[in-house]
C-alpha positions in Angstrom: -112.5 20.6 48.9 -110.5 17.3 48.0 -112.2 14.2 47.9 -110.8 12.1 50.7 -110.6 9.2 48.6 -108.7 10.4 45.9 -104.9 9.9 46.2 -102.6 12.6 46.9 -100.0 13.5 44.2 -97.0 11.9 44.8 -94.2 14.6 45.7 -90.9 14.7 43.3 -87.8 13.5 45.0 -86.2 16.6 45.3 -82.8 15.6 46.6 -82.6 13.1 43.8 -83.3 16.0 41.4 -80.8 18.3 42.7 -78.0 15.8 42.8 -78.9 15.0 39.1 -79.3 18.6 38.2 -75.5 18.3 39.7 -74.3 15.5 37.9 -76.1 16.8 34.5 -74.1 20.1 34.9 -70.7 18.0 35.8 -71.2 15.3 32.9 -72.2 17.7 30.4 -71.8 21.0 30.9 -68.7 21.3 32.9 -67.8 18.3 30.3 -68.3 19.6 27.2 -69.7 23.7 27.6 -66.9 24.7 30.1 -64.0 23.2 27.9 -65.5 25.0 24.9 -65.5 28.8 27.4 -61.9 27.7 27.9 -60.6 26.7 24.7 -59.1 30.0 24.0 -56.7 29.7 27.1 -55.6 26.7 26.8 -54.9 26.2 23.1 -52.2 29.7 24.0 -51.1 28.2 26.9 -50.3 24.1 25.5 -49.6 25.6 22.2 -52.4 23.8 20.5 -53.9 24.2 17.1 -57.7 24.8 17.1 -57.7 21.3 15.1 -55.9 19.7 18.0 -58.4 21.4 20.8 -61.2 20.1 18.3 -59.7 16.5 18.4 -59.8 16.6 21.7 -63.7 17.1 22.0 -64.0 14.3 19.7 -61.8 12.0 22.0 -64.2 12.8 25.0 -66.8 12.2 23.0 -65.8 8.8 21.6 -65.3 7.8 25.1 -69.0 9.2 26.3 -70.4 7.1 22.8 -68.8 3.9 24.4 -70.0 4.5 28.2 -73.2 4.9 26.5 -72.9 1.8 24.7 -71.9 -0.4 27.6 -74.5 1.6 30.6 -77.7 -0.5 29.7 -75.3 -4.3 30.1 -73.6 -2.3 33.4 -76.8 -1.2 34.8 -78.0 -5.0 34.6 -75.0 -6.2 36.0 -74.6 -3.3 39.2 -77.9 -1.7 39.5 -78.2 2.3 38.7 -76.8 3.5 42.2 -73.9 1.7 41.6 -73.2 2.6 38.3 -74.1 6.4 39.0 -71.9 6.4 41.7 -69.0 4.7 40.2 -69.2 6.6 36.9 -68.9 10.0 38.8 -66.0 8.7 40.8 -64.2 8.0 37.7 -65.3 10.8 36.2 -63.7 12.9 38.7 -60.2 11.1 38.1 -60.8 11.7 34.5 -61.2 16.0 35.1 -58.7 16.0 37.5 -56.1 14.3 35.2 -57.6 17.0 32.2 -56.4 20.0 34.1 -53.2 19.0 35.3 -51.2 18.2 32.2 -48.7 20.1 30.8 -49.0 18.0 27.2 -51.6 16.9 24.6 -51.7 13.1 25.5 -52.5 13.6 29.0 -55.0 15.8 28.7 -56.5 13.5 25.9 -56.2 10.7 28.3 -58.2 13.2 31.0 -60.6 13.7 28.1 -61.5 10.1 26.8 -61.6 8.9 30.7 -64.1 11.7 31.4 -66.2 10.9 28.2 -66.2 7.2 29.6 -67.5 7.8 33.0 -70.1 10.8 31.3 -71.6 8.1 29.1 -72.3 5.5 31.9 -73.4 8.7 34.5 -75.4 10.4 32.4 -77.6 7.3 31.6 -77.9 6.1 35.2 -79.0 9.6 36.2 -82.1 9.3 34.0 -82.8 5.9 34.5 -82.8 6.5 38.7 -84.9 9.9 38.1 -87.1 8.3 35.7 -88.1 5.5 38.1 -88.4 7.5 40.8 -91.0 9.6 39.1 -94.7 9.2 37.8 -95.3 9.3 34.0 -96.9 12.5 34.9 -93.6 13.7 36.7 -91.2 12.9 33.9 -91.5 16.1 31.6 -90.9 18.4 35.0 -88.6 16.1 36.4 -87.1 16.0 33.2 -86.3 19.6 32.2 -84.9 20.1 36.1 -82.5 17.9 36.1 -81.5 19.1 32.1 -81.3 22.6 33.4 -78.0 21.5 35.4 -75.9 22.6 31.9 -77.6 26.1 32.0 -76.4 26.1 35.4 -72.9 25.1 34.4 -72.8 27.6 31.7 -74.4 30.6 33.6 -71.1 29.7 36.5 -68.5 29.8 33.5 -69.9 32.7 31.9 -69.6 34.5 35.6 -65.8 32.7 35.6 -65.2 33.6 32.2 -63.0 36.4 32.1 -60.6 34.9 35.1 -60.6 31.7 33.0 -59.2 33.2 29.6 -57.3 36.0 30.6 -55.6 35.0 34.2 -52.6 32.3 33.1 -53.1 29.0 34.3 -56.6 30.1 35.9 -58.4 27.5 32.9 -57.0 24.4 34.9 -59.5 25.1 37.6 -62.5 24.4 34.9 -61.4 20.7 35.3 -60.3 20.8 39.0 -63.8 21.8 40.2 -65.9 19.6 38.8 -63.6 16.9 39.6 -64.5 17.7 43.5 -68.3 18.7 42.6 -68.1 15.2 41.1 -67.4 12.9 44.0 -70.4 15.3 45.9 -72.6 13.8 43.4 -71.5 10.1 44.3 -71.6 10.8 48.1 -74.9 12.2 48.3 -76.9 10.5 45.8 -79.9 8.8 47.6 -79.6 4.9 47.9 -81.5 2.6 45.9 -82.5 2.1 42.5 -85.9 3.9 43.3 -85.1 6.6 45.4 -89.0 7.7 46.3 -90.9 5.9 43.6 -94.5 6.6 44.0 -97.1 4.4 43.4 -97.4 3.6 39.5 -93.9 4.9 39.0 -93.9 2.5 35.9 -96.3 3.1 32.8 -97.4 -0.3 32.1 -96.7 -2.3 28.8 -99.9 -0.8 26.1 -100.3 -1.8 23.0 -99.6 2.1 22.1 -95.8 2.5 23.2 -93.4 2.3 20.6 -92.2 -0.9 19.3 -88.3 -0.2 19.5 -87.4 -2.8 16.8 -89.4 -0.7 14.5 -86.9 1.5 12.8 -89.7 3.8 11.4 -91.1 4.4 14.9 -87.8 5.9 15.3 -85.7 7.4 12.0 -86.9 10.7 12.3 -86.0 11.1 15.7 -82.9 9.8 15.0 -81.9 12.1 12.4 -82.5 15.2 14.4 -81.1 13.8 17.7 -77.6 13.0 15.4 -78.1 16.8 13.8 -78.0 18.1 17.2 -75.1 16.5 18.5 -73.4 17.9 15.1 -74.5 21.5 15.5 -74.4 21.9 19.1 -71.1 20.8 19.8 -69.7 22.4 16.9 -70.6 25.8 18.1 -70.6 25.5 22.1 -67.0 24.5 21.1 -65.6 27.4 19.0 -67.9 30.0 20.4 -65.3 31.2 22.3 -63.2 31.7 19.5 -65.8 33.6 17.6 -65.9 35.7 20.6 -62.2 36.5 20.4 -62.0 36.6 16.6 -64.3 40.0 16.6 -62.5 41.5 19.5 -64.8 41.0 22.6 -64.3 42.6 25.6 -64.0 40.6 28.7 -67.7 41.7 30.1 -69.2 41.0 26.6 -67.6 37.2 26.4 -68.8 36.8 30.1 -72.5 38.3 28.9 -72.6 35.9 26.2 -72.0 33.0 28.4 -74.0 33.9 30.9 -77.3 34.8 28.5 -76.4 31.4 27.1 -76.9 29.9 30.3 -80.1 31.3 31.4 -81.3 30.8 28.2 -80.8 27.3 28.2 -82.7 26.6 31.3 -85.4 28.4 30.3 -85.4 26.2 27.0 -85.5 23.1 29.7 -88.7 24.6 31.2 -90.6 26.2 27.9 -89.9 22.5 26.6 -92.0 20.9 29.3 -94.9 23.4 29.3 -95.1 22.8 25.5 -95.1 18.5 25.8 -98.0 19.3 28.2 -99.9 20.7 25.5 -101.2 17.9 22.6 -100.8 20.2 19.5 -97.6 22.2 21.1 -95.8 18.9 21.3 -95.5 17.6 17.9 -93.9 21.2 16.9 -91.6 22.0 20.2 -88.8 19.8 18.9 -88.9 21.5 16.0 -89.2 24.8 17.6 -86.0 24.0 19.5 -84.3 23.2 16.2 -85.4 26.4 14.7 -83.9 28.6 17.3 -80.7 26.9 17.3 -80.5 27.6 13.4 -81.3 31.3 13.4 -78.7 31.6 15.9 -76.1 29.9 14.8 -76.7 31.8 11.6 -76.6 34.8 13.8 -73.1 34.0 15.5 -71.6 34.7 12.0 -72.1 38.4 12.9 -70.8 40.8 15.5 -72.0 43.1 18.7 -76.1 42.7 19.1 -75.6 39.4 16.6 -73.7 37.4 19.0 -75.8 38.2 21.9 -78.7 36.8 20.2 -76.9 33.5 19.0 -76.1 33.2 22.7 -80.1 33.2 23.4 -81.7 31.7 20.5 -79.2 28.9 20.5 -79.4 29.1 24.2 -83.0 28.1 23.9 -82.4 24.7 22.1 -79.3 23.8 23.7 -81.0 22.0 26.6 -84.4 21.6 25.4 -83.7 19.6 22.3 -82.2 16.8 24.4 -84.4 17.4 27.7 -87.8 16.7 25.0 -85.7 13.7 23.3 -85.4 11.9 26.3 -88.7 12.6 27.4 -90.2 11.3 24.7 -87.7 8.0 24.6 -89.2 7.1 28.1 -92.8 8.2 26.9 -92.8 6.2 24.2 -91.0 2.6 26.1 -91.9 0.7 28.3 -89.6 -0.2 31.6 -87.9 -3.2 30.3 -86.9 -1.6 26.5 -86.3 2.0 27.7 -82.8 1.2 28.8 -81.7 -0.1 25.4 -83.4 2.1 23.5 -82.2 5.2 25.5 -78.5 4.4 25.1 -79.3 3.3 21.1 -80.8 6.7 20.6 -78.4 8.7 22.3 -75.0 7.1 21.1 -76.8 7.8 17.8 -76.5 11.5 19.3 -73.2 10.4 20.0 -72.0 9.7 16.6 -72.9 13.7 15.5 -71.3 14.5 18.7 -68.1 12.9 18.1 -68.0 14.3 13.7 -68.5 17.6 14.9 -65.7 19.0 16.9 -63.0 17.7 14.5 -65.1 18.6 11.6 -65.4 22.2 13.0 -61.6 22.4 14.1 -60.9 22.2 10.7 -62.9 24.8 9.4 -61.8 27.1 12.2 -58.2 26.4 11.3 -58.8 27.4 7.2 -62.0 29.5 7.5 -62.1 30.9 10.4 -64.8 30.5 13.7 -67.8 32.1 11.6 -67.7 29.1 9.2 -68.4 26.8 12.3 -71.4 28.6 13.2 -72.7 28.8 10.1 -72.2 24.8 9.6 -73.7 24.9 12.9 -77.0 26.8 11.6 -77.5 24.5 8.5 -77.2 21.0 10.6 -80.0 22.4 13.0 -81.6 23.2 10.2 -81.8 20.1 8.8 -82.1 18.8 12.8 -85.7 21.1 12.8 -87.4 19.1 9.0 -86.4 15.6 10.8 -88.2 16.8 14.1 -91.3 18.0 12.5 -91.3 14.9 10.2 -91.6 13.0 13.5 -93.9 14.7 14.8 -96.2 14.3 12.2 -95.1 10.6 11.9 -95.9 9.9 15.3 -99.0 12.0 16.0 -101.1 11.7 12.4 -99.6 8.7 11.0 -99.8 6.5 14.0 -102.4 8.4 16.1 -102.7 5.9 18.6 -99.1 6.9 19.8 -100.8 10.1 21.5 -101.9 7.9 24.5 -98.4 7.1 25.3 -98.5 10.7 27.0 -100.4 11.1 30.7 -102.0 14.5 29.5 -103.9 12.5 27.2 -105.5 9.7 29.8 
């Protein structure tokens, strides 16, 4: 029976959740994911070179680098509603103006609007959710609202073969989430803290992080820029590999869809493993590992490409889901929102390299040579996550405390 005096858990905000898990899938997914499932159409329909559709990734991305840049100095000036609300207005002007050009400028225009409004969205999101939530909340609340891109992906691998194969159909991949958008702006709950429970905000320790220590954060660094290189790279041209060995329609759309259940499940397995002391220092690494073997395995055909789709599937969501976990573990509430938007336009910077880098290689090598690029920079991504891990966890044991499962 439950003592009477000791507090009841605090409930998540489950609106708040859903509408992020809504705005994740929009800002990032839809965003970046959907354009990749796409790509094929629209590169025959505009008559664009596969360096051209990666330029255009790079252009969205340059503008989600400079949202990120500016959120922290916005959210100060507006508040995180505000912000979150605005952004996803904006963004919706930005999608809609992607899918209704008939040209490359406009629809880089759509693109670098879209990437703009992402940035600032996609930080105020977090912020709201993790403010709203305990310290013991963040890793679920976390990988919930991170699941939204599986949830984007598993939609476009269902719309998949409509989207390539049915002339002018791919414009509706922008249209949509330019109306799911503005639902995201309506219905986010007011206020700053939506349902912030008691102790909603770790207090300063001695333990967090200091975020002007570059050591306390290199290795982190590395692997967060290593995923934005990888991950984009191949979630870009997959669709191309997919085409380039002859896919069927219900094999692209199985690909997509396995991608996107995989990725939420990634979300989840990611929070079970930071609830575990030892698990944790490995599951970044873990994350990294999968995304490596199956971008190496995307270089293959048939049963090859179904497993990239889940092994990279896996990492997709819950190498960023554990990063920004960790950021907020590892803060405090008054450096978290500078070293959030430091860390991930770090991210950004991969992010923005690897589309164009990969365009190229499709263009002169073919799509296999982007996955395995892909493969080597997760690679790499995996020995700077276990570095930090050990860092953090043997080199500077009293950083363990930072985490709730540990009080």
């Amino acid at each position: 029976m439950r003592d009477p005096s000791t507090p009841r858990p605090a409930k998540l905000p489950l609106t708040l959740l859903a509408v992020g898990m809504l705005a994740i899938a929009l800002d990032v997914g839809a965003a970046r994911i959907t354009f990749g499932v796409a790509l094929p159409a629209y590169t025959r329909e505009l008559g664009l070179s596969f360096t051209a559709a990666g330029l255009l990734g790079s252009i969205h991305l340059i503008g989600y680098l400079i949202g990120t840049l500016v959120s922290p100095a916005l959210s100060g000036r507006l508040g995180n509603t505000y912000l979150c609300r605005t952004s996803h207005v904006v963004f919706a002007l930005g999608m809609f103006t992607s899918g209704l050009p008939q040209n490359f400028t406009a629809m880089a225009i759509g693109r670098l609007v879209s990437g703009l409004s992402a940035g600032c969205g996609v930080f105020a999101i977090f912020a709201i959710v993790f403010s709203a939530t305990s310290p013991q909340q963040r890793a679920t609340a976390g990988s919930w609202v991170w699941a939204g891109i599986g949830v984007a992906i598993l939609i476009s691998g269902v719309m998949s073969p409509f989207l390539v194969e049915t002339r002018g159909l791919w414009r509706f991949a922008f249209i949509v989430p330019a109306a799911l958008a503005l639902c995201v702006a309506y219905f986010l709950p007011a206020g700053d803290i939506a349902s912030a429970p008691d102790g909603a905000v770790a207090s300063l320790s001695p333990g967090l992080v200091n975020p002007r220590s570059w050591k306390s954060w290199i290795f982190l660094s590395v692997a967060y820029v290593s995923f934005g290189m990888a991950y984009i790279a191949f979630a870009t041209f997959a669709g191309v590999r997919l085409r380039d060995v002859a896919s069927t329609s219900g094999t692209v759309s199985q690909f997509w869809m396995m991608f996107g259940v995989a990725s939420m499940l990634g979300s989840w397995l990611g929070a079970v493993l930071l609830s575990r002391p030892i698990a944790r220092r490995f599951a970044l690494c873990l994350a990294f590992a999968s995304g490596s073997a199956g971008a190496a395995a995307a270089t293959g055909a048939g049963s090859g490409l179904l497993a990239a789709s889940l092994l990279v599937g896996l990492g997709l969501v819950a190498i960023p889901a554990l990063t920004t976990i960790t950021i907020r573990q590892r803060s405090d509430e008054f450096t978290y929102p500078r070293t959030f938007s430091v860390v991930t336009a770090i991210m950004g910077v991969g992010q923005l390299v690897g589309p164009g880098a990969a365009g190229l290689m499709a263009d002169h090598f073919g799509a296999a040579a982007v996955a395995l690029f892909a493969s080597w920079v997760y690679a790499g991504g995996a020995i700077a996550a276990l570095a930090d891990g050990v860092y953090t966890i043997e080199r500077k044991p009293h950083l363990s405390r930072v985490f709730p499962t540990d009080r």
